[in-house]
N, C-alpha and C positions, 0 to 999 in steps of 0.2 A: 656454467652455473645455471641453475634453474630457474622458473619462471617463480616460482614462491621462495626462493631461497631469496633469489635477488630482490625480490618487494621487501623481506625480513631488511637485509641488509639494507635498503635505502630508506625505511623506516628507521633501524638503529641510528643511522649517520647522519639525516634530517634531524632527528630528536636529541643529539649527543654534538652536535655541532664539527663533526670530524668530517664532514665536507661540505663543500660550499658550493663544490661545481653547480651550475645553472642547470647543466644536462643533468644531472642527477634528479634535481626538482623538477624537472620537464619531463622525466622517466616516470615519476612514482606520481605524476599526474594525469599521467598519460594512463598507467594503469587502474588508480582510482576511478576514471574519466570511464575505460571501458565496463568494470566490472559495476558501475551505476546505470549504464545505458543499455546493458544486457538484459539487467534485471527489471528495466522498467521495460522496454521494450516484448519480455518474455513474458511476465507477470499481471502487466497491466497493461493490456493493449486497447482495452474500453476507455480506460482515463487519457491514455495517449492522444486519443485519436480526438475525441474533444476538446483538447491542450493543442491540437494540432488545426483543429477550426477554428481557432484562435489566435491562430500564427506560433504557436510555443510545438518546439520536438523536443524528441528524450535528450538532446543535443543539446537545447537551454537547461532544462533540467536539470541535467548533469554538469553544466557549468555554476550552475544557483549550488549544487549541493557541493563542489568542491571549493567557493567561496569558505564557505562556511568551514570545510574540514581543513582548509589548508589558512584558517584564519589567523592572526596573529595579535599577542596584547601588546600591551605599552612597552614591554621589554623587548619584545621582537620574537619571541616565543612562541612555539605553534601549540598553542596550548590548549586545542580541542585533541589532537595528534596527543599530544604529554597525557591528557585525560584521557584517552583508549589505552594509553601504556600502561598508566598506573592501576587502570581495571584488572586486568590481567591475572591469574587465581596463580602465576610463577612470574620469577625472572624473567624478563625478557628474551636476557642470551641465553639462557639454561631452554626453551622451547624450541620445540623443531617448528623448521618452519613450516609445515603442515596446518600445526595448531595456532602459530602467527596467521596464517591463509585466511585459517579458517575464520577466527575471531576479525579481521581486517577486515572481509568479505561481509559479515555480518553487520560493522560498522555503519559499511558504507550504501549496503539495502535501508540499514535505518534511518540513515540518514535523506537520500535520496526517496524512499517514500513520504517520511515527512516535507519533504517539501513537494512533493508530487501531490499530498491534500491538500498541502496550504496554499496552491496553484490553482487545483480543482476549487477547493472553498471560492474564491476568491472569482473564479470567471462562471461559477453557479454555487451560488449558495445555497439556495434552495436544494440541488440535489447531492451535496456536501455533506448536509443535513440530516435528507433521507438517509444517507449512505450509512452514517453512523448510527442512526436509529436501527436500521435492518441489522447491519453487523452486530447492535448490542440486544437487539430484539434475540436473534436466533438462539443466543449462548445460553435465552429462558423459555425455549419452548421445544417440548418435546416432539419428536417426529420430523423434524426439517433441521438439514444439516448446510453446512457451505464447504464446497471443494472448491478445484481450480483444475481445468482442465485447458484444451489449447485454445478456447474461448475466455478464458481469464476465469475470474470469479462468477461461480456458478452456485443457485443455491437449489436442492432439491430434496426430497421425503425422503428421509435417514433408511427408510426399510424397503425402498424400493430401485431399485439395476437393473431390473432386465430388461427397461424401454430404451437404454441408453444405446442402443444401435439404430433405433429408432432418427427419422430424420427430428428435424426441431420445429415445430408451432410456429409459423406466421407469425410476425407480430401484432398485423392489422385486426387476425382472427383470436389472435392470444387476448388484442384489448379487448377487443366488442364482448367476449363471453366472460371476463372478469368484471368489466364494468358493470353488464348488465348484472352480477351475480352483490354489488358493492349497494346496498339499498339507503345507508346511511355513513353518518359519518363515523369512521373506521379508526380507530387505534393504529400501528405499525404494526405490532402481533396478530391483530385480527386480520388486516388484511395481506398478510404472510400465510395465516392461515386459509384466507378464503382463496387468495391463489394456488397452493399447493392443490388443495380441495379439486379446483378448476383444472390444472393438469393433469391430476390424475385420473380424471375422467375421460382424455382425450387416448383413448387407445392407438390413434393411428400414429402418435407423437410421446419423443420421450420427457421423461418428469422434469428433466431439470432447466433452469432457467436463467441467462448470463443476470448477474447483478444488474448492471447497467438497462439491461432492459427492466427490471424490476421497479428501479428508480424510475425511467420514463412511464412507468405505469402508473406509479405512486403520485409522479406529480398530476398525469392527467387527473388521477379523484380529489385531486386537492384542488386544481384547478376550477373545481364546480363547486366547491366549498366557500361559506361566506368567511368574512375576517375572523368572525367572532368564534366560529367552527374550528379552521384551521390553530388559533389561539388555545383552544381546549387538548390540539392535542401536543405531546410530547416533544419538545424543542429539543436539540444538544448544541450546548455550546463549545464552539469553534473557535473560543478564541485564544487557547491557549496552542494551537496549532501553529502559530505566528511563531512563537518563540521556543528557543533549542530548549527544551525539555531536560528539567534536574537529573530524571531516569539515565537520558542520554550523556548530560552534562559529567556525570559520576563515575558514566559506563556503566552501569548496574545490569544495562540490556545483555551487555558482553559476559555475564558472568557466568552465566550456564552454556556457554556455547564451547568453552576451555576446560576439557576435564583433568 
């Protein structure tokens, strides 16, 4: 049997009550358990490592997010597991398990980075913050995109690649020349813009920039900022990051993943 076939099968059998065995729930947690630590580990290894000077690895993580998937109501029901089932755009048994993998797989990144912010929120709020500002900054400004390379989340100037063999910018020398360039107090757009601006000036070094540094830049200009200043600018609220999300609750996330 295969490695997707049998996750299919110990989801059906979990969900349908046709077994009980203990190994079976120690199987399909064991596989949840891997394919969440993969992906936090591959994906976010800036937030990791933060989580990690904190005393938290992808290994807490990953046990916080399989609480949650393998939670159970008053009935005894795993009814966050029943809510990915019933997402499902087919039958359960009528899908190859491919398309079970697939949609599974996708569950449990969602889930797993959700609580990978609401960790992060939680041991810096401040750059929680930032993070969401930048992330929802970029989706409105023309010219600066965000990838992910093996640095994690990286954001740099949509029309410009061919520095990317280039080594990466200092960061000591990245701030001094941003800072100096930051004359007052800055928007999150504005100051995406005036660092883009600032890289690409730097010929010897390529455009792009890990997020995580981005944020450490952002708090330093905030950090010279008075109360009243940082209040002017654009807050996001974090606090519905605490709780499993209706999206997720629905499955609505799983729906485009199952064609």
């Amino acid at each position: 049997m295969g490695f997707r076939e049998e996750t299919k099968n110990l989801i059906f059998s979990l969900l349908n009550n046709s077994s009980t065995h203990y190994e079976d729930v120690v199987r399909l947690v064991h596989i949840t358990s891997t394919i969440a630590r993969s992906y936090l580990k591959n994906y976010y290894p800036s937030f990791l490592r933060l989580c990690t000077k904190n005393g938290l690895n992808e290994e807490d993580l990953a046990e916080d997010s399989i609480l949650q998937i393998f939670a159970r109501d008053e009935k005894g029901d795993f009814f966050i597991l029943n809510n990915f089932k019933a997402s499902l755009n087919s039958p359960f048994k009528e899908m190859h398990e491919d398309e079970i993998f697939t949609a599974y797989q996708s569950f449990i990144h969602t889930v797993a980075l959700r609580q990978l912010i609401k960790t992060y929120s939680e041991i810096d709020s401040t750059g929680a913050k930032l993070y969401r500002n930048i992330k929802d900054s970029i989706k409105k400004i023309d010219g600066i995109t965000m990838i992910r390379d093996y640095r994690g989340l990286v954001i740099k100037p949509s029309n410009n690649s061919t520095k990317e063999h280039l080594p990466s910018i200092p960061f000591r020398e990245l701030e001094q020349r941003f800072l100096t360039n930051i004359t007052k107090p800055y928007t999150t757009p504005e100051l995406l813009s005036t660092l883009m601006d600032v890289v690409q000036k730097e010929n010897g070094y390529r455009s792009s920039i890990p997020v995580f540094q981005v944020v450490k830049l952002f708090k330093r200009h905030y950090s010279h900022m008075t109360n009243n200043e940082i209040e002017s600018i654009k807050k996001v609220d974090l606090t519905t990051l605490s709780n499993f999300d209706h999206s997720i609750m629905k499955g609505e996330v799983y729906k485009t993943v199952v064609v």
